[in-house]
VEXDREN-2710 file (C-alpha; in Angstrom, 1 decimal):
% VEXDREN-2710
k/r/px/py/pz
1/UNK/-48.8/-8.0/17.5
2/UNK/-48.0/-5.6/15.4
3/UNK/-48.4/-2.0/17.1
4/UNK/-46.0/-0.9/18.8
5/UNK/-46.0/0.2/22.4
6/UNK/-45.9/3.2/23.9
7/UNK/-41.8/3.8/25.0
8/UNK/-41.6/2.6/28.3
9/UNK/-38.4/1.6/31.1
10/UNK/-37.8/-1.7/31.6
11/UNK/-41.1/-3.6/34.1
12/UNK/-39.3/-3.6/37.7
13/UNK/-38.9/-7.3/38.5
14/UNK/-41.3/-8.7/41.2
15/UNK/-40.7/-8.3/44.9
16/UNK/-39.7/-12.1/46.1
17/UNK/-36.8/-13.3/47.6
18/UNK/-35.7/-15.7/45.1
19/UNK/-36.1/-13.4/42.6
20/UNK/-32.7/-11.7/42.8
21/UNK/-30.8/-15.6/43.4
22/UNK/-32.5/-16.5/40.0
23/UNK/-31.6/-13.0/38.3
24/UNK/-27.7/-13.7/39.4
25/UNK/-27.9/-17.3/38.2
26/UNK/-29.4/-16.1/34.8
27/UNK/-26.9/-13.2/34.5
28/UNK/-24.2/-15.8/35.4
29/UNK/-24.8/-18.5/32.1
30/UNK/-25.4/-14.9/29.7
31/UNK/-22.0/-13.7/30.6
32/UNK/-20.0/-16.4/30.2
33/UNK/-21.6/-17.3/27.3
34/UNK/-20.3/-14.0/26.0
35/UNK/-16.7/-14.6/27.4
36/UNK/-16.4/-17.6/25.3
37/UNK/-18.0/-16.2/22.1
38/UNK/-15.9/-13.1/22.3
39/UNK/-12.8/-15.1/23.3
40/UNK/-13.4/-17.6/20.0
41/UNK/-13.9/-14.5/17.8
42/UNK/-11.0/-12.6/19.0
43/UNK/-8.4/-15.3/19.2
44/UNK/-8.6/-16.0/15.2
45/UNK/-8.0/-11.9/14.6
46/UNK/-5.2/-12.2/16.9
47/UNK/-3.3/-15.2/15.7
48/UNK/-4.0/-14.1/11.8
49/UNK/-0.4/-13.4/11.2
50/UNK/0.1/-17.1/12.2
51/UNK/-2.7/-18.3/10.4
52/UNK/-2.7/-16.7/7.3
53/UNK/0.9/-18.3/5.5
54/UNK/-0.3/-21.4/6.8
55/UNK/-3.9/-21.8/4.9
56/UNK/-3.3/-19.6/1.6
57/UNK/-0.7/-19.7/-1.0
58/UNK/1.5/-16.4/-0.9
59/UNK/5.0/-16.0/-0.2
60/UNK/4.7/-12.5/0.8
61/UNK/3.6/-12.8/4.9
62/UNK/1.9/-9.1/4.3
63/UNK/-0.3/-10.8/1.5
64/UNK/-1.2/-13.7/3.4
65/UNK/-2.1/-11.8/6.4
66/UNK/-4.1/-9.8/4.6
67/UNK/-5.8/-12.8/3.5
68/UNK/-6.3/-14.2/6.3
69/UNK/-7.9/-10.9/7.9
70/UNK/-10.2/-10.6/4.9
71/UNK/-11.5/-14.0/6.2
72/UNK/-12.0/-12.6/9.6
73/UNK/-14.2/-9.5/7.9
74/UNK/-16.0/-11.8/5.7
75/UNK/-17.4/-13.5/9.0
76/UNK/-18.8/-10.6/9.4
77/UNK/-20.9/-9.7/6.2
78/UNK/-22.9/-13.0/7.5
79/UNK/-23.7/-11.0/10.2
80/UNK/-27.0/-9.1/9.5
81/UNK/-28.4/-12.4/7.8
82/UNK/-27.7/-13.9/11.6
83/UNK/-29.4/-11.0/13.5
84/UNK/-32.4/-11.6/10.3
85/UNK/-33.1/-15.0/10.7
86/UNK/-32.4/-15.2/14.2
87/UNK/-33.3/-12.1/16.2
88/UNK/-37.3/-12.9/14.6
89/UNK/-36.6/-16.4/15.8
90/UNK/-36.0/-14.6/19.4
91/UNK/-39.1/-12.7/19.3
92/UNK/-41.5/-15.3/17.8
93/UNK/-40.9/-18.0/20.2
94/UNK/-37.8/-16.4/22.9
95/UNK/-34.9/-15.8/23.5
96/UNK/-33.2/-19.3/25.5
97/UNK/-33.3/-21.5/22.6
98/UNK/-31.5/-18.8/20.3
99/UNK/-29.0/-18.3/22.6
100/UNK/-28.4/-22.0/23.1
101/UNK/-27.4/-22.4/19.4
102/UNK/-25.1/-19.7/19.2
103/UNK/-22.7/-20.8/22.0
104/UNK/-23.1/-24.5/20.6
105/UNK/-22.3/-23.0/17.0
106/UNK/-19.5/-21.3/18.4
107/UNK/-18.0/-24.1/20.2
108/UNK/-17.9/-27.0/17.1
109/UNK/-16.4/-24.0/14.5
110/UNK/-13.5/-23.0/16.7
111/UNK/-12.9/-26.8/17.2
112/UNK/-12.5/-27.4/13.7
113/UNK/-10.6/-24.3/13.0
114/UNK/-8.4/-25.7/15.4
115/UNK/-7.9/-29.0/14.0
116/UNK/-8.0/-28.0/10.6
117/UNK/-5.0/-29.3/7.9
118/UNK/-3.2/-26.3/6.4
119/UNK/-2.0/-25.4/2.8
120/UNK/0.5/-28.2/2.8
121/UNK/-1.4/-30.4/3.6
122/UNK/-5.1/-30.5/1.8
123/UNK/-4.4/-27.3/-0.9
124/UNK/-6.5/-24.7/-1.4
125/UNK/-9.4/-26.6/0.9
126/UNK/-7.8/-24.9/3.5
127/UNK/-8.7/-21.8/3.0
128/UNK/-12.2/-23.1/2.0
129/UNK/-12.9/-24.7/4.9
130/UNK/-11.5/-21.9/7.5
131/UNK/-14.0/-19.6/5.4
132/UNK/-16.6/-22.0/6.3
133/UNK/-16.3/-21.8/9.9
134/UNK/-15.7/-18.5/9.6
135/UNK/-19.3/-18.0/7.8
136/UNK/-20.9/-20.2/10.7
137/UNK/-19.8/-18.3/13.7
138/UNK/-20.4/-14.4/11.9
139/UNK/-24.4/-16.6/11.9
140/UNK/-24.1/-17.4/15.5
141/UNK/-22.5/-13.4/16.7
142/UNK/-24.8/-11.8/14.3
143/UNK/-27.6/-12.4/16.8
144/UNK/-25.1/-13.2/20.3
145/UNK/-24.2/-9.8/21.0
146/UNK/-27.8/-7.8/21.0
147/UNK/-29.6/-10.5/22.0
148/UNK/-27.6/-11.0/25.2
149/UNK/-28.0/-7.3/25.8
150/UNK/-31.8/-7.6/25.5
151/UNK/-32.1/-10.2/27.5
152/UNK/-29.4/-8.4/30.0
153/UNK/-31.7/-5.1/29.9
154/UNK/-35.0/-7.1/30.2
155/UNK/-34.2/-9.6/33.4
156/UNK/-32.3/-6.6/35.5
157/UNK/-34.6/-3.9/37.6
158/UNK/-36.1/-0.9/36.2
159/UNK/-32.8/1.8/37.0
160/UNK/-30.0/-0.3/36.2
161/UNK/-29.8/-0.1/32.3
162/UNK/-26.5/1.4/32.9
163/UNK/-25.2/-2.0/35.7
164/UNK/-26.6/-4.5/33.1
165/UNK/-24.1/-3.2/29.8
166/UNK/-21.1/-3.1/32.9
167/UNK/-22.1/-6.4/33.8
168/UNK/-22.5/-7.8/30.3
169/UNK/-19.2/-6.2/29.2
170/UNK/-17.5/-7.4/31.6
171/UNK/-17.8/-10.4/30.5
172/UNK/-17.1/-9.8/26.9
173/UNK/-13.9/-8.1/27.8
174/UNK/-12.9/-11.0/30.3
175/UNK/-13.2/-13.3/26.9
176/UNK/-11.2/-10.8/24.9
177/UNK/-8.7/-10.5/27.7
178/UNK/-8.5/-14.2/28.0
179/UNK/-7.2/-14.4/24.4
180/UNK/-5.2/-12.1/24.9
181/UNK/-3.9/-13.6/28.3
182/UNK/-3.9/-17.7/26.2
183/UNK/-1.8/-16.1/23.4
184/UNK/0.5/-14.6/25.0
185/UNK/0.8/-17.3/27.6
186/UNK/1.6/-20.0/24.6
187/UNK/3.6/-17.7/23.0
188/UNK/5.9/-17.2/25.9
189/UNK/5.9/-21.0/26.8
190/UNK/6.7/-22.1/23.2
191/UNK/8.5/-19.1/21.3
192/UNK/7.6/-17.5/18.5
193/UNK/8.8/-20.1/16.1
194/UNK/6.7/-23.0/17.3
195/UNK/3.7/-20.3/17.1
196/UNK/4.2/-20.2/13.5
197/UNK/4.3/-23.5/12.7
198/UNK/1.9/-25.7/15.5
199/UNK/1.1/-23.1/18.4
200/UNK/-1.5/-21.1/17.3
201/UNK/-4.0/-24.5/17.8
202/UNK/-3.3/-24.3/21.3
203/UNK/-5.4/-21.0/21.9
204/UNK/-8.0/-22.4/19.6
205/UNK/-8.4/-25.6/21.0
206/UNK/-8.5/-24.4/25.2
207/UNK/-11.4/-22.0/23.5
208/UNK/-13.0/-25.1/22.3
209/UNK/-13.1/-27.2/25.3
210/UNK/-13.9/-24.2/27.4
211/UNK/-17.0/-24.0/24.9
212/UNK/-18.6/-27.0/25.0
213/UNK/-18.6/-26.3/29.5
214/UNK/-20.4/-23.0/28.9
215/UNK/-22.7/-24.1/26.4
216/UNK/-23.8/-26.8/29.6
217/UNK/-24.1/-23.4/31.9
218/UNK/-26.0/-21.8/29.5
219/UNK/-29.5/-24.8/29.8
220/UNK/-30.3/-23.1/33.0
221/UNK/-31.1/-19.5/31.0
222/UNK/-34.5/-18.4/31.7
223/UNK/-37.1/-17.3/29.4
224/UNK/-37.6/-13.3/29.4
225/UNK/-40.2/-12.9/26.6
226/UNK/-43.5/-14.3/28.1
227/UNK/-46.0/-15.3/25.6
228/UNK/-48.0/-12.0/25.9
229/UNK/-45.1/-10.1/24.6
230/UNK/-44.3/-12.2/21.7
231/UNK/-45.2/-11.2/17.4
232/UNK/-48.1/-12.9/16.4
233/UNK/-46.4/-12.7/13.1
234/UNK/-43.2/-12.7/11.1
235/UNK/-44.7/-9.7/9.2
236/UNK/-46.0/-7.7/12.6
237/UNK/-42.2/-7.8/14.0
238/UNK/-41.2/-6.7/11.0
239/UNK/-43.6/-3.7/10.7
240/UNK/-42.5/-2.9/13.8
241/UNK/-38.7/-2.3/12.8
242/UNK/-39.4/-0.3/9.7
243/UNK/-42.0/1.7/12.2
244/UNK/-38.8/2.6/14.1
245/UNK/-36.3/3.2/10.8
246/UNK/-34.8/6.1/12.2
247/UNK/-33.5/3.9/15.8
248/UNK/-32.2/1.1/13.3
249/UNK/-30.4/3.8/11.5
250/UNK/-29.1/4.9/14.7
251/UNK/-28.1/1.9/15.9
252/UNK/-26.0/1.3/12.7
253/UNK/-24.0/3.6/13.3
254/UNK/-23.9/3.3/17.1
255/UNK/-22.6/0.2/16.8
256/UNK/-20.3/0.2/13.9
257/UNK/-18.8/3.5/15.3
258/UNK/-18.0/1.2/18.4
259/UNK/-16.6/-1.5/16.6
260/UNK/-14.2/0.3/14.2
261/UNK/-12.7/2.0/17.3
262/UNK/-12.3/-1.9/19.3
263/UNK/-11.3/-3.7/16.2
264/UNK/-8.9/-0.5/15.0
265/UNK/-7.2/-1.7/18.8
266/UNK/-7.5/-5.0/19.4
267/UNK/-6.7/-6.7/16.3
268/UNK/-5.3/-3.8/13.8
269/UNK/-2.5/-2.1/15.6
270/UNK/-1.5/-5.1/17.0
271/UNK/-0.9/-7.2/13.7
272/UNK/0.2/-3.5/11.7
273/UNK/2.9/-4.0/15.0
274/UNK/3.8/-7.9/14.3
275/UNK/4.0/-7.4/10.1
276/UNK/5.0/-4.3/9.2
277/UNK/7.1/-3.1/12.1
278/UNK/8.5/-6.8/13.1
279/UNK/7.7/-6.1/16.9
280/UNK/8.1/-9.3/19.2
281/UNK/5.0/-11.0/18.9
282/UNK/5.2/-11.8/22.7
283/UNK/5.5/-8.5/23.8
284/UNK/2.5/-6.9/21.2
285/UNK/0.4/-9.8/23.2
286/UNK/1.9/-8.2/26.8
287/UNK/0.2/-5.4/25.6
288/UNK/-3.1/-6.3/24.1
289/UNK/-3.5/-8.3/27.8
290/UNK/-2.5/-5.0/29.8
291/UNK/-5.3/-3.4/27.6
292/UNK/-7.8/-6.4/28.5
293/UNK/-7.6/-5.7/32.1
294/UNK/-8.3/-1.7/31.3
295/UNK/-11.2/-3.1/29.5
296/UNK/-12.7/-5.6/32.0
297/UNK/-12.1/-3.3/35.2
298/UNK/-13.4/-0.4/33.5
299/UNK/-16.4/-2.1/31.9
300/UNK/-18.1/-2.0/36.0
301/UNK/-17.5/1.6/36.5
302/UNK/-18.8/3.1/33.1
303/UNK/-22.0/1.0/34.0
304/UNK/-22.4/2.0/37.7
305/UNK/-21.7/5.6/36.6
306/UNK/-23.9/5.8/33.6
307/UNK/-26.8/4.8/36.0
308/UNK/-26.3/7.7/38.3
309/UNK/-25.3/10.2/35.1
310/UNK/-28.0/8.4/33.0
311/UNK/-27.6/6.2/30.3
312/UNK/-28.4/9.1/27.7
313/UNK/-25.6/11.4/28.9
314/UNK/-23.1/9.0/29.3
315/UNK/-23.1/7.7/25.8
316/UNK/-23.1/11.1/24.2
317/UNK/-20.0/12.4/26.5
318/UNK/-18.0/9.2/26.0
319/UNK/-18.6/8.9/22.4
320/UNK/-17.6/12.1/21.8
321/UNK/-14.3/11.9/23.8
322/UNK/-13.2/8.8/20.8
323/UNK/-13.2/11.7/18.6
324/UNK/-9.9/13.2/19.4
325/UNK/-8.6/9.5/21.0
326/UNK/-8.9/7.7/17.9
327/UNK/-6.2/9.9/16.4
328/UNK/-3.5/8.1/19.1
329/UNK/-2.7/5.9/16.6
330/UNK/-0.9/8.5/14.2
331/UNK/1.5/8.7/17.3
332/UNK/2.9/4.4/15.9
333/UNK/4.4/5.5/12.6
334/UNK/8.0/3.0/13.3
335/UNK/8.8/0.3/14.9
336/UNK/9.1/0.8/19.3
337/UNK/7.3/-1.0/21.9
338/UNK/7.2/2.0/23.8
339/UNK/5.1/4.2/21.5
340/UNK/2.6/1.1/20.8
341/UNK/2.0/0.1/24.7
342/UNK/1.5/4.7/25.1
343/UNK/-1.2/4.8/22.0
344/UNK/-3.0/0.9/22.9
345/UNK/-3.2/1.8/26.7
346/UNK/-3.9/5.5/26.5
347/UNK/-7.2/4.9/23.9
348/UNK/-8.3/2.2/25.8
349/UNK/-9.4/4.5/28.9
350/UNK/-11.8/5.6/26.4
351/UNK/-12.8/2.5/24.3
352/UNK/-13.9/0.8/27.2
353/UNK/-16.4/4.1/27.7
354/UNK/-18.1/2.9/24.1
355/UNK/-17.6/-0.7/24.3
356/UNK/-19.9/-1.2/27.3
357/UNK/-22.7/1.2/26.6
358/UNK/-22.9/0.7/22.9
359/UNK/-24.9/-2.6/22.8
360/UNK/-27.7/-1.6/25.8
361/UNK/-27.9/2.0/24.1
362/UNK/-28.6/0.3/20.9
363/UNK/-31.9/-2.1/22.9
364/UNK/-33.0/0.9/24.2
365/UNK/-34.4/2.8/20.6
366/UNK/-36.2/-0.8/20.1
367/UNK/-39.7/-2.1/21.8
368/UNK/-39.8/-5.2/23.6
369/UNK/-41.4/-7.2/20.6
370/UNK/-39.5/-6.3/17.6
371/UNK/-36.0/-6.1/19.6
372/UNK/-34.4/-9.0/18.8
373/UNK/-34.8/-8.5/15.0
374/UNK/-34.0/-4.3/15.4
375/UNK/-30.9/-4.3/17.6
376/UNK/-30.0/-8.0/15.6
377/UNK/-30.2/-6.6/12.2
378/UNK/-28.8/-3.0/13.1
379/UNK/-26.0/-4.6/15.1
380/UNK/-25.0/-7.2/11.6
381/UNK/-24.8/-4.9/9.4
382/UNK/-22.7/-2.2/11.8
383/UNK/-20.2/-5.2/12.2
384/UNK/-20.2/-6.2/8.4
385/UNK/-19.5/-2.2/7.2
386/UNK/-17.5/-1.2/9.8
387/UNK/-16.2/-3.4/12.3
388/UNK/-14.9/-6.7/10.3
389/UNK/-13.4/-4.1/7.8
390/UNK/-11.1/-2.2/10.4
391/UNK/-8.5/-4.3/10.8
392/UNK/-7.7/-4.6/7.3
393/UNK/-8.4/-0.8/6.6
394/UNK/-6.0/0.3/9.1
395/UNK/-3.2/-2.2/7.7
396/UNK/-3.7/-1.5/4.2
397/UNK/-3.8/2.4/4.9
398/UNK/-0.8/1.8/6.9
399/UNK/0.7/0.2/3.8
400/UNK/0.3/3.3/1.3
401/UNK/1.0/5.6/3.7
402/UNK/-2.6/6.7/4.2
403/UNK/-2.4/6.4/7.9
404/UNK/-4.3/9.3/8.7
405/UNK/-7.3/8.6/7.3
406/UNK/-8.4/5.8/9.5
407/UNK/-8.9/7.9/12.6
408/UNK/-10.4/10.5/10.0
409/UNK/-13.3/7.9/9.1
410/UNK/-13.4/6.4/12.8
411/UNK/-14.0/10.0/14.3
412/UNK/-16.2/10.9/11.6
413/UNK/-18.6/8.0/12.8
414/UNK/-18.5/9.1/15.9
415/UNK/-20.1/11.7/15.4
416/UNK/-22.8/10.9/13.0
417/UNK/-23.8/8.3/15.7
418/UNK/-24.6/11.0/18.4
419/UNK/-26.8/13.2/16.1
420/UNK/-29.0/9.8/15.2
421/UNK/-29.2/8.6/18.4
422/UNK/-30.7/12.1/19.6
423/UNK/-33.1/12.2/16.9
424/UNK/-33.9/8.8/16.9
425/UNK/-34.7/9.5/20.7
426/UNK/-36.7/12.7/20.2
427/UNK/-38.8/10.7/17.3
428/UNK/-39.7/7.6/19.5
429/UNK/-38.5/8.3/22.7
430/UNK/-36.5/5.4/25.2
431/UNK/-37.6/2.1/25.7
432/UNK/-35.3/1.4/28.3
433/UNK/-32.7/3.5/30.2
434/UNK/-33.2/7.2/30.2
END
């Protein structure tokens, strides 16, 4: 196939009564599958300031964390080459089988990341071999993220666009809460000490073995892309992406706007607050957890409400309200709890606004048959500019005093994101949501 189809909603699912116990069952294996993939991801950026003295040779614990999150950006420069290779894979021959590897893929890398000898112990195949696992899983959450969105927004009825990216975030903030919730949990069981020097495994290791359950949940995933609606060719799904250049650029920016905001809060204040203002490591995690469950509750609401609002209008008013919330963060300048629960919390009633609708806004500037590869590709390489580079941004800015121009750049892509997406939209039109 290589013309593309007219822009359409989503097909209404068939009137049968077993059609909504299978749709539940289906929705069931995709989200969990993104609780653990998310919960493996997060827990490395989390427990970098553990991590990083431990597999690379610096005395300095700023240098070495630094090291260690320039690992956990460089698993996600892999990422467009994942949503490449993959997302075609996913609309030459469907989307189960894809899914399958990336859960697997996720579940063997954080178990060896887990069980991996440090610096002491092996030298500088330490850090090679965390790299390694780090490469393999930016592979498998190049193509995890939009694909699951896809598939959320192609096995839900026609209208509820908006209850499919609540649903699916939900689940995604459930696995970052969850790392959150492990971390702090070990943390406070152990003490900080025994963090530093064996604890940080634990969290590692429970994502592991919780892996290897979903990746069992996840056999019973239908197949969404029926063999009418498949590329006839490599070169015809393709076509069809560079047809739509304008909703790829769009979703670039969509996305990495998105992810330099949740990666500026989940993993950068939170390690600028354990390294360079010394705060109790098991409080900082109280926090990130209390931000979790801001995430996971409000991940249902934004979706219900974006369905009665529209999906359209819902995107462009919350992602214009992280313009002004981004610049919280200027508010952390010193060391106090107090001032880093007030800037976390308060942003996050508006992150969780652009972390649900981000991924389903993105599938709906793609057709059905080039999908996969558009939102995949788009999605990698908003990841690999913009969201493995935050974390280290907003430290090293911290560092030289340059605070203010993270939420500068972070607002900034805000922004530029809204006036894409509406042109993208008059150019093509929708081909889901409204």
């Amino acid at each position: 196939m290589t013309a593309t189809p007219k822009a359409t909603t989503a097909t209404p699912p068939e009137s049968s009564d077993d059609r909504p116990r299978s749709t539940r069952r289906a929705m069931l294996g995709l989200g969990l599958g993104n609780t653990l993939e998310w919960y493996d991801w997060m827990i490395f950026g989390l427990l970098a300031t553990f991590i990083g003295p431990l597999f690379f040779a610096k005395t300095d614990p700023v240098s070495a964390t630094l090291d260690a999150l320039a690992v956990f950006a460089v698993g996600f420069f892999v990422r467009p080459l994942g949503g490449a290779l993959f997302g075609t894979v996913a609309d030459r021959i469907g989307r189960r089988s894809v899914m399958l590897w990336s859960v697997g893929t996720m579940a063997v890398t954080t178990l060896v990341i887990g069980l991996l000898p440090t610096y002491d112990s092996i030298g500088v195949w330490a850090g090679v071999l965390l790299l390694v696992c780090r490469l393999l899983q930016g592979l498998s959450t190049g193509v995890e993220a939009p694909l699951s969105t896809a598939f959320a927004v192609e096995v839900m009825p026609k209208g509820h666009e908006g209850r499919a990216a609540g649903y699916i975030s939900f689940f995604v903030n459930l696995g970052i809460l969850l790392a959150s919730l492990v971390s702090f949990a070990t943390s406070y069981a152990i003490g900080g000490d025994a963090m530093a020097t064996w604890g940080w495994r634990v969290p590692l290791l429970f994502g592991a073995a919780l892996s290897f359950f979903v990746l069992y949940l996840r056999r019973a995933l239908p197949e969404t892309l029926h063999e009418e609606e498949r590329s006839e060719t490599t070169g015809g799904t393709w076509r069809g992406v560079r047809k739509h250049w304008l909703g790829l650029l769009a979703i670039v920016f969509v996305v990495g706007s998105a992810q330099a905001f949740n990666y500026a809060w989940n993993v950068g204040l939170p390690t600028l607050a354990r390294t360079t203002f010394k705060e109790n490591p098991t409080e900082v995690f109280g926090v990130t957890t209390l931000l979790g469950v801001i995430l996971l509750a409000g991940s249902i609401v934004t979706g219900r409400v974006a369905d009665r609002v529209t999906l359209s209008r819902a995107f462009v008013v919350t992602r214009l309200a992280s313009v002004p919330a981004v610049f919280l963060m200027l508010l952390y300048t010193g060391p106090g709890m107090g001032t880093f629960a007030l800037v976390v919390l308060g942003g996050g009633i508006v992150l969780v606004a652009n972390m649900t609708l981000y991924n389903v806004v993105s599938a709906s500037l793609m057709p059905k048959f080039c999908r996969a590869t558009g939102t995949g590709v788009g999605y990698g390489v908003a990841v690999a500019l913009f969201g493995g580079t935050a974390s280290y941004l907003l430290v090293w800015l911290q560092s030289h005093d340059l605070a203010w121009v993270f939420p500068a750049y972070t607002a900034a892509l805000s922004v530029i994101s809204v006036a894409l997406y509406v042109a993208a939209r008059r150019r093509s039109g929708l081909f889901a949501g409204e």
